[in-house]
PQR file with spaces between the fields and no chain letter, atoms N, CA, C, O and H, PARSE charges and radii, in Angstrom:
ATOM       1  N    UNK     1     172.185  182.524 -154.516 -0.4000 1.5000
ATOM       2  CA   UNK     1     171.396  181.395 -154.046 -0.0000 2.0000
ATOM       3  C    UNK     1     172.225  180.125 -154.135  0.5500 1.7000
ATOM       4  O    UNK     1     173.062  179.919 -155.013 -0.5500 1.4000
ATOM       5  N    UNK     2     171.943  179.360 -153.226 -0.4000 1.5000
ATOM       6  CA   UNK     2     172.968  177.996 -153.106 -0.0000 2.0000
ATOM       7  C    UNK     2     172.462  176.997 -154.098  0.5500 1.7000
ATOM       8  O    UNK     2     173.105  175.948 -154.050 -0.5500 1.4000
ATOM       9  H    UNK     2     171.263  179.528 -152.513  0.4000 1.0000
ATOM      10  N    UNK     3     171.591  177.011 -154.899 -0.4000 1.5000
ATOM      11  CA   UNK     3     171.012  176.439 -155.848 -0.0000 2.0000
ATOM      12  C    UNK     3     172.235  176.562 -157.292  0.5500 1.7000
ATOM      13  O    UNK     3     172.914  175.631 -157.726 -0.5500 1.4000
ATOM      14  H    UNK     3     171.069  177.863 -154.938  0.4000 1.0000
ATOM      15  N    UNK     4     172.218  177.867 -157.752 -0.4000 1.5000
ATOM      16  CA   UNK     4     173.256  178.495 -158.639 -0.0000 2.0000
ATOM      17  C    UNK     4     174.863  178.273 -158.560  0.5500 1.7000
ATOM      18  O    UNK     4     175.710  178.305 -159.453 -0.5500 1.4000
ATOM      19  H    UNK     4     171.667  178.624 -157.400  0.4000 1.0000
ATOM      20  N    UNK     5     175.023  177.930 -156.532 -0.4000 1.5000
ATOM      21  CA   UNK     5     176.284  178.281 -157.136 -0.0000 2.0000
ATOM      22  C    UNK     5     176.922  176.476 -156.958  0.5500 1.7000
ATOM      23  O    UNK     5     178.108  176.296 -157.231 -0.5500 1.4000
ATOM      24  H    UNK     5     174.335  177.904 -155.806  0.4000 1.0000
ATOM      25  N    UNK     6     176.127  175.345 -156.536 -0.4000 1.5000
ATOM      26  CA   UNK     6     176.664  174.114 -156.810 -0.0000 2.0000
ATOM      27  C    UNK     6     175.809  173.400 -157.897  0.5500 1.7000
ATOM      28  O    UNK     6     174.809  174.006 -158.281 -0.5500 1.4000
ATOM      29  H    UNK     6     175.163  175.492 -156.314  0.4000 1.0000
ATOM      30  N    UNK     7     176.050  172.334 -158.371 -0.4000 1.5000
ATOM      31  CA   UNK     7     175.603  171.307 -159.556 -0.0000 2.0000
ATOM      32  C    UNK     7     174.568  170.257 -158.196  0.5500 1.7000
ATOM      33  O    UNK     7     174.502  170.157 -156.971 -0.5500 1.4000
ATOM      34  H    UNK     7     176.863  171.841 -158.059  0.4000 1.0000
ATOM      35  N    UNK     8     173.793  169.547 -159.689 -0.4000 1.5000
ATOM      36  CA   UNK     8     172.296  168.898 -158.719 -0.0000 2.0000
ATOM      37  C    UNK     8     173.125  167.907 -157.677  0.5500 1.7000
ATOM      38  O    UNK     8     172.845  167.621 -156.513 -0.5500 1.4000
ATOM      39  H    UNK     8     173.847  169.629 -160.684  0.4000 1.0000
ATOM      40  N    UNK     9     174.374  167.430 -158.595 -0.4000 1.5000
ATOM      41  CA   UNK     9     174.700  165.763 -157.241 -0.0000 2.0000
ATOM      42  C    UNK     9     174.931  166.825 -155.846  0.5500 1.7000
ATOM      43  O    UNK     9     174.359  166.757 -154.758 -0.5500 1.4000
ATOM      44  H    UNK     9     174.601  167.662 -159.541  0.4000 1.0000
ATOM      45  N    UNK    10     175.914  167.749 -156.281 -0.4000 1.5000
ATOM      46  CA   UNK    10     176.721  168.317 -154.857 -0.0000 2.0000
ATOM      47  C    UNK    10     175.270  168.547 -153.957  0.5500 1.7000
ATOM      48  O    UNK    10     175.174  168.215 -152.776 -0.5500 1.4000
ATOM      49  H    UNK    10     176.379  167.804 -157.164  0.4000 1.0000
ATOM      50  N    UNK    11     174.132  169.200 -154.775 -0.4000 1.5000
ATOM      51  CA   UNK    11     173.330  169.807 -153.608 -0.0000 2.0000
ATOM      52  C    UNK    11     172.440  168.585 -152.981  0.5500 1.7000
ATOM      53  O    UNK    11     171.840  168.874 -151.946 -0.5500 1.4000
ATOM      54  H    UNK    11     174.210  169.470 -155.735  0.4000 1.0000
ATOM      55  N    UNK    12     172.253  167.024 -153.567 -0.4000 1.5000
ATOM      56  CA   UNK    12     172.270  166.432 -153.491 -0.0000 2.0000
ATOM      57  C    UNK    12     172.823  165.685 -151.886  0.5500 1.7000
ATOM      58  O    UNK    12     172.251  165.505 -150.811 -0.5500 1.4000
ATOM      59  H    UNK    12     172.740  166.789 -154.408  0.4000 1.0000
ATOM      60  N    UNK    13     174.115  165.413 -152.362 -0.4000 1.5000
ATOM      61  CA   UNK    13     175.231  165.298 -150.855 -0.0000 2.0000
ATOM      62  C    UNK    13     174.574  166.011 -149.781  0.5500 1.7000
ATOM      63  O    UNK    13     174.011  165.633 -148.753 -0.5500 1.4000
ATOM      64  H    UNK    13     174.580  165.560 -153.235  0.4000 1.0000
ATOM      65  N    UNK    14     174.808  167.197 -150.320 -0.4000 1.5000
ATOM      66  CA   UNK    14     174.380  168.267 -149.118 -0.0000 2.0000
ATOM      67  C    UNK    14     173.324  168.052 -147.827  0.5500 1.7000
ATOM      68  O    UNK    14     173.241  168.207 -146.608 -0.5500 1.4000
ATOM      69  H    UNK    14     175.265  167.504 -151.154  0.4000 1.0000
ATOM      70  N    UNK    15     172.371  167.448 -149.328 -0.4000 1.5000
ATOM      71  CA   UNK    15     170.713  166.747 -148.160 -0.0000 2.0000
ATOM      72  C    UNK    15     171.224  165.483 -147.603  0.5500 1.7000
ATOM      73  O    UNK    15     171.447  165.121 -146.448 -0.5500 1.4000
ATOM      74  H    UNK    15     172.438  167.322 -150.318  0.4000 1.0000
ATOM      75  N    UNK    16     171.332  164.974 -148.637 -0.4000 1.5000
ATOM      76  CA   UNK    16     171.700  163.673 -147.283 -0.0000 2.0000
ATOM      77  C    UNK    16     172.582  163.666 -145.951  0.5500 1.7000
ATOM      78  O    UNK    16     172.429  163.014 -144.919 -0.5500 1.4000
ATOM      79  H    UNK    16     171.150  165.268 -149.575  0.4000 1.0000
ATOM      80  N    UNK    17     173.576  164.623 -146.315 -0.4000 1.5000
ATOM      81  CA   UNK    17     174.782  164.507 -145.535 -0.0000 2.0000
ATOM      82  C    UNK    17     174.084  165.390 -144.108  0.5500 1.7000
ATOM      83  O    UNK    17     174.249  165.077 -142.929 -0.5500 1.4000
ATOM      84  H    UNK    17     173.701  165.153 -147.154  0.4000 1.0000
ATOM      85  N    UNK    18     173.289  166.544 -144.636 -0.4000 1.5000
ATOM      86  CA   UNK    18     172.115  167.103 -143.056 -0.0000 2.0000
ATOM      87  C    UNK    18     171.537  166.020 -142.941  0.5500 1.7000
ATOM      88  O    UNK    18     171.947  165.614 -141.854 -0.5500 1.4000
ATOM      89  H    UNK    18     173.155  166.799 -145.594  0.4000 1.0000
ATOM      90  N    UNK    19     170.906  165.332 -143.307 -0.4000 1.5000
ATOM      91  CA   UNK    19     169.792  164.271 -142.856 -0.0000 2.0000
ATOM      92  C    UNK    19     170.691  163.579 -142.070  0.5500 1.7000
ATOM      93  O    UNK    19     170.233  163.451 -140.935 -0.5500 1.4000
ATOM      94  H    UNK    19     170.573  165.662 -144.191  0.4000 1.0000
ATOM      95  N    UNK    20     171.961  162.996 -142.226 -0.4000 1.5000
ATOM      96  CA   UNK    20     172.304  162.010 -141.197 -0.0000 2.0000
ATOM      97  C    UNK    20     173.148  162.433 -140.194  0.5500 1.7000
ATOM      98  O    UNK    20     173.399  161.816 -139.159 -0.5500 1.4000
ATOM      99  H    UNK    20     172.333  163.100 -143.148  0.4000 1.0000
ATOM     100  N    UNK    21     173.652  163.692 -140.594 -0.4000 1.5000
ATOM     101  CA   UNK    21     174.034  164.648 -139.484 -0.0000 2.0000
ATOM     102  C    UNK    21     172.821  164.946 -138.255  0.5500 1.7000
ATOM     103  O    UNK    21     173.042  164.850 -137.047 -0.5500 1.4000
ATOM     104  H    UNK    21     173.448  164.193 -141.435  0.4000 1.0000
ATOM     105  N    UNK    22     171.656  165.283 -138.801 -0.4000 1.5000
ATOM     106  CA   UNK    22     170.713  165.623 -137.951 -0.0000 2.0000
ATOM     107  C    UNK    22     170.402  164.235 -137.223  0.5500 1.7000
ATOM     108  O    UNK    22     170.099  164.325 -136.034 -0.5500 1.4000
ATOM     109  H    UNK    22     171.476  165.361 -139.782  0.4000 1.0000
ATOM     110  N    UNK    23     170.442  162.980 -137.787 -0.4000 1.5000
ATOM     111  CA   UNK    23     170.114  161.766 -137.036 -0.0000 2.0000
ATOM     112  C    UNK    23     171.079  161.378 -136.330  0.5500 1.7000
ATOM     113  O    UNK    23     171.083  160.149 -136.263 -0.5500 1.4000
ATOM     114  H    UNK    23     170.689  162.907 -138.754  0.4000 1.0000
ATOM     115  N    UNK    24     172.082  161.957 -135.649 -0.4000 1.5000
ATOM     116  CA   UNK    24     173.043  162.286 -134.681 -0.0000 2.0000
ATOM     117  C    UNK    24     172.842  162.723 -133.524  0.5500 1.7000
ATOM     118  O    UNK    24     173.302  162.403 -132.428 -0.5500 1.4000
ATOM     119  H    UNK    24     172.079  162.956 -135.704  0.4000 1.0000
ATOM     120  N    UNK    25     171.903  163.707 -133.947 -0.4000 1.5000
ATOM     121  CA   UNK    25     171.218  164.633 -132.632 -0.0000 2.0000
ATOM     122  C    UNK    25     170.089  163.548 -131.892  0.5500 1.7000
ATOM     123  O    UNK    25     169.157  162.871 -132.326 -0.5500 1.4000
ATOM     124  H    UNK    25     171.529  163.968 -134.838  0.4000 1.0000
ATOM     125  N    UNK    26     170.690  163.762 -130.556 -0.4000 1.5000
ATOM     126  CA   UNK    26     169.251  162.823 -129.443 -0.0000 2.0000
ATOM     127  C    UNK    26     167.722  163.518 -129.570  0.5500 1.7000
ATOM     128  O    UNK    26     166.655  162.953 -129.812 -0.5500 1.4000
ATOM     129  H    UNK    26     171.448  164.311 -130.203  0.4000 1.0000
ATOM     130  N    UNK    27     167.978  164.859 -129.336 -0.4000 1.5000
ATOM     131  CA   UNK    27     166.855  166.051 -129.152 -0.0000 2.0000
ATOM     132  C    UNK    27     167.007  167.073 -129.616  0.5500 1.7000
ATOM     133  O    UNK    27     167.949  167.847 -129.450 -0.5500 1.4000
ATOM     134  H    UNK    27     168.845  165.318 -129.139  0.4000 1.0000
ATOM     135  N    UNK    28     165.796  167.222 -130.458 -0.4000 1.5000
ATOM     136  CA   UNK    28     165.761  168.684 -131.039 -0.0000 2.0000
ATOM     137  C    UNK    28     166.643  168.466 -132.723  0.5500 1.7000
ATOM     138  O    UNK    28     167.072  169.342 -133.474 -0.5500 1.4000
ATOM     139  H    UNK    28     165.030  166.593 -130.593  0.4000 1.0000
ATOM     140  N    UNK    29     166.661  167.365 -132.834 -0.4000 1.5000
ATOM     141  CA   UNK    29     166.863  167.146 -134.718 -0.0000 2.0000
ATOM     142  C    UNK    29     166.560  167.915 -135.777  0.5500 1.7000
ATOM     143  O    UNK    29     167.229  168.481 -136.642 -0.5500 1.4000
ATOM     144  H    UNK    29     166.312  166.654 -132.224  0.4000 1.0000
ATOM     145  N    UNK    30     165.005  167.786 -135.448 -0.4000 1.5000
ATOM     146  CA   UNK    30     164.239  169.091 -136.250 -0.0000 2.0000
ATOM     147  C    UNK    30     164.192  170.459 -135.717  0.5500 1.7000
ATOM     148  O    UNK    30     163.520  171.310 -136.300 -0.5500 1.4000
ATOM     149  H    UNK    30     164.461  167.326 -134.746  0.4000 1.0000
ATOM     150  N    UNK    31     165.096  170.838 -134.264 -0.4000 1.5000
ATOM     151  CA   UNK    31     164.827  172.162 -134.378 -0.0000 2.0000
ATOM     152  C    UNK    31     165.385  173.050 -135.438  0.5500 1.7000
ATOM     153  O    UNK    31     166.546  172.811 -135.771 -0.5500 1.4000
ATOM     154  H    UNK    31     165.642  170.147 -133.789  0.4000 1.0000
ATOM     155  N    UNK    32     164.721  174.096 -136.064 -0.4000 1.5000
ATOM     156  CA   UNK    32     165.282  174.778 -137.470 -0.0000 2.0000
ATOM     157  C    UNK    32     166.831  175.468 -136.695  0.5500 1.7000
ATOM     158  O    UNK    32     167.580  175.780 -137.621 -0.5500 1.4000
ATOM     159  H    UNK    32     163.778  174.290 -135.793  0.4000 1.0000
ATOM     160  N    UNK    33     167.318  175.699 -135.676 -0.4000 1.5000
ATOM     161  CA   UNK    33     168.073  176.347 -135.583 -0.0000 2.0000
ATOM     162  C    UNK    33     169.688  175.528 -135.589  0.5500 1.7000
ATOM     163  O    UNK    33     170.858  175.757 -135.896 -0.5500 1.4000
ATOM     164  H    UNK    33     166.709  175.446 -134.924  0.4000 1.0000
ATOM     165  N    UNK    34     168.823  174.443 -135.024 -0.4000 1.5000
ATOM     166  CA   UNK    34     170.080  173.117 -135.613 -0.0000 2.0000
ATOM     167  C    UNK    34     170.532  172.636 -136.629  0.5500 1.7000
ATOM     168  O    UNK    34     171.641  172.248 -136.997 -0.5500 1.4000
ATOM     169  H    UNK    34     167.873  174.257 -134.775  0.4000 1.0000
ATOM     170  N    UNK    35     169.132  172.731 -137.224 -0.4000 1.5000
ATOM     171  CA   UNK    35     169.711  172.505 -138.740 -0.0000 2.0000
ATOM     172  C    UNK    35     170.160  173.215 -139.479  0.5500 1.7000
ATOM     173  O    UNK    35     170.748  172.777 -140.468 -0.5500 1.4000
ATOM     174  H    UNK    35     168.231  173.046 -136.925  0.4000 1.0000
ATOM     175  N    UNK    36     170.033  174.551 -139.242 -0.4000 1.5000
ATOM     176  CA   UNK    36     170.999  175.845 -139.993 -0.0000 2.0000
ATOM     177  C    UNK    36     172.190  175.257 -139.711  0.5500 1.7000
ATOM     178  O    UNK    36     172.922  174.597 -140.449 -0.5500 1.4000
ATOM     179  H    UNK    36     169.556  174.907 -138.439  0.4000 1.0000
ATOM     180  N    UNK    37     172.355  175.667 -138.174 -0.4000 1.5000
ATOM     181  CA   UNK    37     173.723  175.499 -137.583 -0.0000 2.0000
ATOM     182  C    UNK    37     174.371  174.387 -138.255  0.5500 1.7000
ATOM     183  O    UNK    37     175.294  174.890 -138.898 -0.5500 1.4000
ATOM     184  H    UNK    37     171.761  176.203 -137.575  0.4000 1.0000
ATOM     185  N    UNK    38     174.354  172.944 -138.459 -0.4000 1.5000
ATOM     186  CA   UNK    38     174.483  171.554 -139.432 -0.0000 2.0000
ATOM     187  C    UNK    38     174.379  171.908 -140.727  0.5500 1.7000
ATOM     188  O    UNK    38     174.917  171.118 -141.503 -0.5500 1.4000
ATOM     189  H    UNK    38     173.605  172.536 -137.937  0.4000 1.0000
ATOM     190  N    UNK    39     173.653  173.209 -141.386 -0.4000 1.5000
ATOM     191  CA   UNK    39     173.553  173.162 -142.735 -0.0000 2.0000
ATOM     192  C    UNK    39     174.836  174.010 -142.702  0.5500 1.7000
ATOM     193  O    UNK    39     175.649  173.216 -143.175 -0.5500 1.4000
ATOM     194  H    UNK    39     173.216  173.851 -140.756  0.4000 1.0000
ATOM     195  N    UNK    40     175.252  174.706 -142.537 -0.4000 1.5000
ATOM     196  CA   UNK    40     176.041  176.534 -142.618 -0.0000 2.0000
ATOM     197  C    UNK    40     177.360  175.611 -142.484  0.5500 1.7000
ATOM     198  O    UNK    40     178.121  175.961 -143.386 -0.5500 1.4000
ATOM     199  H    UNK    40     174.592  175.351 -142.153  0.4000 1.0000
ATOM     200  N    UNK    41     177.857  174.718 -141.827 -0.4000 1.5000
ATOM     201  CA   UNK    41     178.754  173.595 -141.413 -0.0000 2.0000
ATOM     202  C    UNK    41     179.056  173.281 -143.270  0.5500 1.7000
ATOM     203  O    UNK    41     179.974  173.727 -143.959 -0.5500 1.4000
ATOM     204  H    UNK    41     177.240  174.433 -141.094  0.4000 1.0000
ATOM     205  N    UNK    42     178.172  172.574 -143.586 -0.4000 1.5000
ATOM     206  CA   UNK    42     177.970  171.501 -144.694 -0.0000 2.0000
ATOM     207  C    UNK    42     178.578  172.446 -146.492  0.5500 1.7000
ATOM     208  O    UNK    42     179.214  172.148 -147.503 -0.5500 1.4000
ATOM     209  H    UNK    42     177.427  172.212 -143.026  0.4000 1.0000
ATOM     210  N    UNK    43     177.714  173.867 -145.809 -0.4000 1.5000
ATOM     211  CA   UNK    43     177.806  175.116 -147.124 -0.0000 2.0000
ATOM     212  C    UNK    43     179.050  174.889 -147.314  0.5500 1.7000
ATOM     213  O    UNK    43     179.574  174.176 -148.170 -0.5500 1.4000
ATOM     214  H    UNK    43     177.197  174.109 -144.988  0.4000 1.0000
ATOM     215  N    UNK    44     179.797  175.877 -146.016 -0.4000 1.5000
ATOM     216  CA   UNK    44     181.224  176.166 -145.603 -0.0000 2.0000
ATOM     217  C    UNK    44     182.209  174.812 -146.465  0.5500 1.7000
ATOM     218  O    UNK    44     182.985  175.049 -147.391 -0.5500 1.4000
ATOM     219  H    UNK    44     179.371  176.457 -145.321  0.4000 1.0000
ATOM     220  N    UNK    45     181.978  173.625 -145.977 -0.4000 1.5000
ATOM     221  CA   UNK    45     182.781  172.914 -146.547 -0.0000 2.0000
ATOM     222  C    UNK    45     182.807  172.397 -147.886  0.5500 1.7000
ATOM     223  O    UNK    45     183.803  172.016 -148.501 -0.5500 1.4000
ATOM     224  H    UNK    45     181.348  173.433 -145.225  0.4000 1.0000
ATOM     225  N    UNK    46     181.170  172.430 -148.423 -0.4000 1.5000
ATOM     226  CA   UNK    46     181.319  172.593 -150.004 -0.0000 2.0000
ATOM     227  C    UNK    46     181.817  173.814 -150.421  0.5500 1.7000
ATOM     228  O    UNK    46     182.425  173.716 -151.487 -0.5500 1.4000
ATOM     229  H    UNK    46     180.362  172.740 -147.923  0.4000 1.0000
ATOM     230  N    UNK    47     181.767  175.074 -149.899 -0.4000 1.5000
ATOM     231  CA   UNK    47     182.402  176.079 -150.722 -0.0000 2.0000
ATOM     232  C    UNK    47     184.230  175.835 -150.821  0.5500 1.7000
ATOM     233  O    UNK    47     184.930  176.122 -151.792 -0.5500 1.4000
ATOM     234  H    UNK    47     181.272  175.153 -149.033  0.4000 1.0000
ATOM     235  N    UNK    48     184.697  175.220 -149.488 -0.4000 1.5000
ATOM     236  CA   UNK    48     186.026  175.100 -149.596 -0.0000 2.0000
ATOM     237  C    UNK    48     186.406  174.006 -150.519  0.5500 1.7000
ATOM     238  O    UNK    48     187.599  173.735 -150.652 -0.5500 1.4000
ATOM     239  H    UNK    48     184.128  174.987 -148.699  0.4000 1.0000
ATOM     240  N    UNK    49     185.555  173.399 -151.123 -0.4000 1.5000
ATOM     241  CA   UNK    49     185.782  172.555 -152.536 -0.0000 2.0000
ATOM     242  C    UNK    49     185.527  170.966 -152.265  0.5500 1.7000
ATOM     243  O    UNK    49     185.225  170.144 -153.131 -0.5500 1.4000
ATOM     244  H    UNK    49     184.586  173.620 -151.015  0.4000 1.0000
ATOM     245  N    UNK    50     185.762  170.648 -150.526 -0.4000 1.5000
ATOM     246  CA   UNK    50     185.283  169.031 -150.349 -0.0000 2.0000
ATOM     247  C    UNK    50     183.724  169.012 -151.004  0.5500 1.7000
ATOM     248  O    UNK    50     182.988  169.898 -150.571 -0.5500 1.4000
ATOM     249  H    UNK    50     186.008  171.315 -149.823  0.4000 1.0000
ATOM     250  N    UNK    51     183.174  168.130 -151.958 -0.4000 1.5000
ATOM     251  CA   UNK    51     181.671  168.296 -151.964 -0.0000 2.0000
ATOM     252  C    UNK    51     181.494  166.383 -152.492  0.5500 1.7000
ATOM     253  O    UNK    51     180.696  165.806 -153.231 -0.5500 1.4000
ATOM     254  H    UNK    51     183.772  167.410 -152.310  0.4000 1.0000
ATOM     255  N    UNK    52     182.829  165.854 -151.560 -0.4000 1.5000
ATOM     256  CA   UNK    52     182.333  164.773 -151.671 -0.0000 2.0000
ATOM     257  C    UNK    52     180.730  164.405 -150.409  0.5500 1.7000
ATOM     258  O    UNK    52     180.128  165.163 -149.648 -0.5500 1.4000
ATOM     259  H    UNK    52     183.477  166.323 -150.960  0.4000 1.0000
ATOM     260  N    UNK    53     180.552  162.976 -150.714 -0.4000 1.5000
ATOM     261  CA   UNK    53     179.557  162.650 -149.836 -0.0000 2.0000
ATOM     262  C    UNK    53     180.059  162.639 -148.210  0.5500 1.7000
ATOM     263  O    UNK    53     179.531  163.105 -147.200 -0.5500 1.4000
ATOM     264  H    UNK    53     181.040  162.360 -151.332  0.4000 1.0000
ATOM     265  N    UNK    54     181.235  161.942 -148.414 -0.4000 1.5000
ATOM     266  CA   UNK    54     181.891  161.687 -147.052 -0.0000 2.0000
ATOM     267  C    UNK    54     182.234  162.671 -146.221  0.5500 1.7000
ATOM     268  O    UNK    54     182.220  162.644 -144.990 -0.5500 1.4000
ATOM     269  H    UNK    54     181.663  161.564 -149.235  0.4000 1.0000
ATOM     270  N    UNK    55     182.594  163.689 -147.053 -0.4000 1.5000
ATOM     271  CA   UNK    55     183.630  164.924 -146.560 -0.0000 2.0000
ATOM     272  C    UNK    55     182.447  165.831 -146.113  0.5500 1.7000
ATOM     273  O    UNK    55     182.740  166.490 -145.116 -0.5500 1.4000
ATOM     274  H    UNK    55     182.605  163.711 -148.053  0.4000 1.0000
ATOM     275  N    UNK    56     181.231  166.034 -146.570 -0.4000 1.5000
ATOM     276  CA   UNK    56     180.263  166.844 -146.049 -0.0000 2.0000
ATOM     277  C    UNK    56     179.534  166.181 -145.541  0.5500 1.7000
ATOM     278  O    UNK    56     178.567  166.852 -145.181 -0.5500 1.4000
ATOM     279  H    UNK    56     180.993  165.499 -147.380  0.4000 1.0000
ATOM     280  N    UNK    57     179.408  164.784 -145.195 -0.4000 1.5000
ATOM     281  CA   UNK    57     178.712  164.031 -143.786 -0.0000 2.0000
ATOM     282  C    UNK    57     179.517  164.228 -142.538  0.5500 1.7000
ATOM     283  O    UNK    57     179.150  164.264 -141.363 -0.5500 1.4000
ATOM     284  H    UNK    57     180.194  164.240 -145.488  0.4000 1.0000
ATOM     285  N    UNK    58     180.970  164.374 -143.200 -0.4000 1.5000
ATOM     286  CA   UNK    58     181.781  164.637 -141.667 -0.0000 2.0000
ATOM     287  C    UNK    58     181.705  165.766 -141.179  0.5500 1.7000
ATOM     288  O    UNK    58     181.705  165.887 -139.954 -0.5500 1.4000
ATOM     289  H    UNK    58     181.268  164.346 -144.155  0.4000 1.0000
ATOM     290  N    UNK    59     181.617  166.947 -142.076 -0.4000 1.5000
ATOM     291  CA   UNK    59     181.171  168.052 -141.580 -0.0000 2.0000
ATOM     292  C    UNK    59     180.236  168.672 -140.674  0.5500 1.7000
ATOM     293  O    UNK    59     180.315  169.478 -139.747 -0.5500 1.4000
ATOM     294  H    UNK    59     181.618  166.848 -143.071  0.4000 1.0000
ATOM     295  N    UNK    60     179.197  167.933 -141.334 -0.4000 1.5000
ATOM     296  CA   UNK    60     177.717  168.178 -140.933 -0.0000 2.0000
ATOM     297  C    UNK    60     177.445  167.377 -139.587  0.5500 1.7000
ATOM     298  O    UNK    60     176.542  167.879 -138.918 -0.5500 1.4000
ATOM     299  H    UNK    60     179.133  167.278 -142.087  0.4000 1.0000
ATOM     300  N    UNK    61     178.285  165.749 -138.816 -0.4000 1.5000
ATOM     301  CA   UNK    61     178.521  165.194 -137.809 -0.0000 2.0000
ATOM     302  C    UNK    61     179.128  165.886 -136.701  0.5500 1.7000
ATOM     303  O    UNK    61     178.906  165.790 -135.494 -0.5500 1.4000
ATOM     304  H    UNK    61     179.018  165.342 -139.360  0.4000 1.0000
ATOM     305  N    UNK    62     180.136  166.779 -137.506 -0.4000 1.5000
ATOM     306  CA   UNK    62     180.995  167.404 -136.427 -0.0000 2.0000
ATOM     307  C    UNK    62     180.202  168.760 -136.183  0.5500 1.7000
ATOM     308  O    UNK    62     180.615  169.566 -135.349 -0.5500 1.4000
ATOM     309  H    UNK    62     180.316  166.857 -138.486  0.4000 1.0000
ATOM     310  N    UNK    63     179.065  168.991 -136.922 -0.4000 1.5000
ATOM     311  CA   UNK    63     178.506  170.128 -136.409 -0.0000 2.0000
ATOM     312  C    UNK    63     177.818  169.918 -135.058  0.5500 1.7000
ATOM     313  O    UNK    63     177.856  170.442 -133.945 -0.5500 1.4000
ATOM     314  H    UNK    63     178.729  168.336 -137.599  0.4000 1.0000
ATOM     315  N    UNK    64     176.998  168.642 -135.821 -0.4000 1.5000
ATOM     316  CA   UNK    64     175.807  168.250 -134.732 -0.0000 2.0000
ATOM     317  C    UNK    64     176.837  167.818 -133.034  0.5500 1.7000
ATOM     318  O    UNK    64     176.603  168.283 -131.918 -0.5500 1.4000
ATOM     319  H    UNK    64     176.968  168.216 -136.725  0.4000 1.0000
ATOM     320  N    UNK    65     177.843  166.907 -133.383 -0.4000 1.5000
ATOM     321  CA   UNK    65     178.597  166.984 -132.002 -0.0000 2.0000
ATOM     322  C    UNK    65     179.173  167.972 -131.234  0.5500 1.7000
ATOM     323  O    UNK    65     179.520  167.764 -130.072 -0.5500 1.4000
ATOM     324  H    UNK    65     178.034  166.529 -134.290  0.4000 1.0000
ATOM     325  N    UNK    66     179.359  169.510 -132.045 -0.4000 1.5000
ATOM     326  CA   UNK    66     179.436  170.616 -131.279 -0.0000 2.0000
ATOM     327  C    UNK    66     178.027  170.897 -130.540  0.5500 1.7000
ATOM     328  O    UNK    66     177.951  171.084 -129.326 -0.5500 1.4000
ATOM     329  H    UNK    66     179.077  169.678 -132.990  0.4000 1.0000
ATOM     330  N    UNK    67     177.057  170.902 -131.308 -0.4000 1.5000
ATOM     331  CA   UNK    67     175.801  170.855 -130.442 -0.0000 2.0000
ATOM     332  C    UNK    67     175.244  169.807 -129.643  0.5500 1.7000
ATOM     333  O    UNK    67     174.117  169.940 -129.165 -0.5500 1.4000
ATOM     334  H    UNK    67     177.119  170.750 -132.295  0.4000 1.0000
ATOM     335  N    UNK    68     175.979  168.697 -129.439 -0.4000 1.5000
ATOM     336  CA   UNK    68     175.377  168.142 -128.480 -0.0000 2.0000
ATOM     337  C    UNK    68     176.053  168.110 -127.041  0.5500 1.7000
ATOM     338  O    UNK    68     175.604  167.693 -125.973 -0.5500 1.4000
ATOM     339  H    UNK    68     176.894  168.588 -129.827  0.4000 1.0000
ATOM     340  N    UNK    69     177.535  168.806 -127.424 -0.4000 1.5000
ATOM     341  CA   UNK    69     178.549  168.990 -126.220 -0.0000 2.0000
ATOM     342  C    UNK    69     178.175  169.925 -125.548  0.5500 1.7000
ATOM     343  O    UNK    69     178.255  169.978 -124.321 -0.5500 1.4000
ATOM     344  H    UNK    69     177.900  169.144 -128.291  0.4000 1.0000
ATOM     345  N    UNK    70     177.411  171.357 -126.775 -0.4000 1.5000
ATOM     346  CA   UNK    70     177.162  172.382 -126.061 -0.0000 2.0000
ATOM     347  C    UNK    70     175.721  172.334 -124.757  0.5500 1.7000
ATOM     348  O    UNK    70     175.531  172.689 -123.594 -0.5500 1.4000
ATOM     349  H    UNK    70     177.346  171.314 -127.772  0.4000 1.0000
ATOM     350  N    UNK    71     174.933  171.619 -125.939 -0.4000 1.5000
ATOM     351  CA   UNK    71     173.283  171.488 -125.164 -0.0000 2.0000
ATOM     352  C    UNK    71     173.775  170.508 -124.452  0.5500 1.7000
ATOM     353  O    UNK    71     173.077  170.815 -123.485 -0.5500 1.4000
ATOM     354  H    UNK    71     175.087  171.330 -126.884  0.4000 1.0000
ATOM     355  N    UNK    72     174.648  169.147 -123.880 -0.4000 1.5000
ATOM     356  CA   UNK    72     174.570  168.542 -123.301 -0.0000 2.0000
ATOM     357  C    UNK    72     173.980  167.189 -123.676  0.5500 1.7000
ATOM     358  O    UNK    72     174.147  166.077 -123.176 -0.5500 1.4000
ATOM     359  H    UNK    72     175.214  168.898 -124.666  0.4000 1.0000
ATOM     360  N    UNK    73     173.312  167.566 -124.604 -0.4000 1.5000
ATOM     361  CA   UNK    73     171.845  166.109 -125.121 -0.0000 2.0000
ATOM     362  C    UNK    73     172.695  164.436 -125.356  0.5500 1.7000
ATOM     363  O    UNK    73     172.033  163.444 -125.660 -0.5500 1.4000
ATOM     364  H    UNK    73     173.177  168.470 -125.011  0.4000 1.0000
């Protein structure tokens, strides 16, 4: 569980850094499949050890801009 395997600040980052990733997106912010896609982004780069704030907002930005190149939005 992703609870276990980071500390409260990192999982912390994590939310904020989706929240403003997702406020990136024009349409469909809240769809759940975006926000996986933006969360799974955010995991990936805390597991590779960035679990600053910055470093997993950029992550989670560059997710949402793959999805907005793809959908077009």
């Amino acid at each position: 569980m992703i609870t276990e395997s980071f500390d409260s600040r990192t999982l912390a980052n994590m939310e904020v850094a989706l929240d403003r990733a997702c406020e990136a997106l024009s349409v469909g912010a809240e769809e759940h499949g975006a926000r996986r896609h933006i969360a799974s982004r955010i995991l990936a780069c805390a597991k590779r050890g960035d679990r600053t704030l910055g470093g997993l907002t950029e992550a989670g930005r560059a997710a949402a801009s793959e999805l907005c190149a793809t959908h077009g939005s």
